[in-house]
C-alpha positions in Angstrom: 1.5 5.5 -12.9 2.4 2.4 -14.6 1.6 1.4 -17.8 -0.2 -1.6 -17.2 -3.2 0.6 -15.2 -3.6 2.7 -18.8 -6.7 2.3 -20.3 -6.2 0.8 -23.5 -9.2 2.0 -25.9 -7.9 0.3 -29.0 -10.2 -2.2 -31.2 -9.6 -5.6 -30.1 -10.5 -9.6 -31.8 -11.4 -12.5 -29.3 -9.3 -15.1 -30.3 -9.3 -19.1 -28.3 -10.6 -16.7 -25.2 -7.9 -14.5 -25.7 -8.6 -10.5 -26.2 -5.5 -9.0 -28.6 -5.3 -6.2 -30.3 -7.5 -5.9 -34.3 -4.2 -4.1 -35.7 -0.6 -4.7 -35.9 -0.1 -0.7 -35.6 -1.9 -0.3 -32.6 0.2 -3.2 -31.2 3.4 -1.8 -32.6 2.3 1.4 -30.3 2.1 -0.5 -27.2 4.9 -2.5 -28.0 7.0 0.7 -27.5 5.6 1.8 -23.9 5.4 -1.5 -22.7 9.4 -1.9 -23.5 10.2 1.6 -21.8 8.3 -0.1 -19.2 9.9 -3.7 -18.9 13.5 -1.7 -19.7 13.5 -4.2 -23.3 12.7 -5.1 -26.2 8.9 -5.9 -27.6 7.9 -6.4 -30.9 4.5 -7.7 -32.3 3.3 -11.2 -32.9 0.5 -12.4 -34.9 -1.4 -14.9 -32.8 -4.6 -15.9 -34.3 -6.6 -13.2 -35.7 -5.3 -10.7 -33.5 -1.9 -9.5 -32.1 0.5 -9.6 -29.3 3.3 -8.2 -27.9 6.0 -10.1 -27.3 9.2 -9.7 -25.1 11.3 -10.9 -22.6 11.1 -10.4 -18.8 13.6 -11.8 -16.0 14.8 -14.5 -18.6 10.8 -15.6 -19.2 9.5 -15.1 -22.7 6.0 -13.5 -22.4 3.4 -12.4 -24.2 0.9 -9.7 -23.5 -2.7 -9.4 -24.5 -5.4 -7.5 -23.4 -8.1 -7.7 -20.2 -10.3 -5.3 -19.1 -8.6 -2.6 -21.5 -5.5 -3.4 -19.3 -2.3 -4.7 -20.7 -2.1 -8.4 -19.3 0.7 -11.4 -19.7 -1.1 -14.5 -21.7 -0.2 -18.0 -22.3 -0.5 -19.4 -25.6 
């Protein structure tokens, strides 16, 4: 199963119609399945009031938020 059908059941903020995740730790969790996932690095941003993760896919810098309690790629 991939990671991006996971349920993710953290607490979330709303932030310019963005859902991210309330706490850097819960995002620093993610960050390390997601980069298993992608095969590199993620680390967490701070966008807003929330947070992202934040990593690098075919060349593209991208960073991932949250819909539906699925992991999903945002623009900023």
């Amino acid at each position: 199963m991939t990671l991006f059908a996971v349920p993710v059941f953290d607490a979330t903020v709303i932030f310019e119609d963005k859902e991210l995740f309330k706490g850097k730790g819960a995002a620093s969790l993610w960050a390390e399945k997601l980069s298993v996932e992608i095969k590199g690095p993620v680390t967490v941003e701070k966008v807003g009031t929330g947070w992202a993760l934040s990593g690098r896919v075919d060349g593209v810098d991208c960073l991932w938020g949250i819909h539906g309690q699925r992991l999903k790629r945002i623009t900023t």
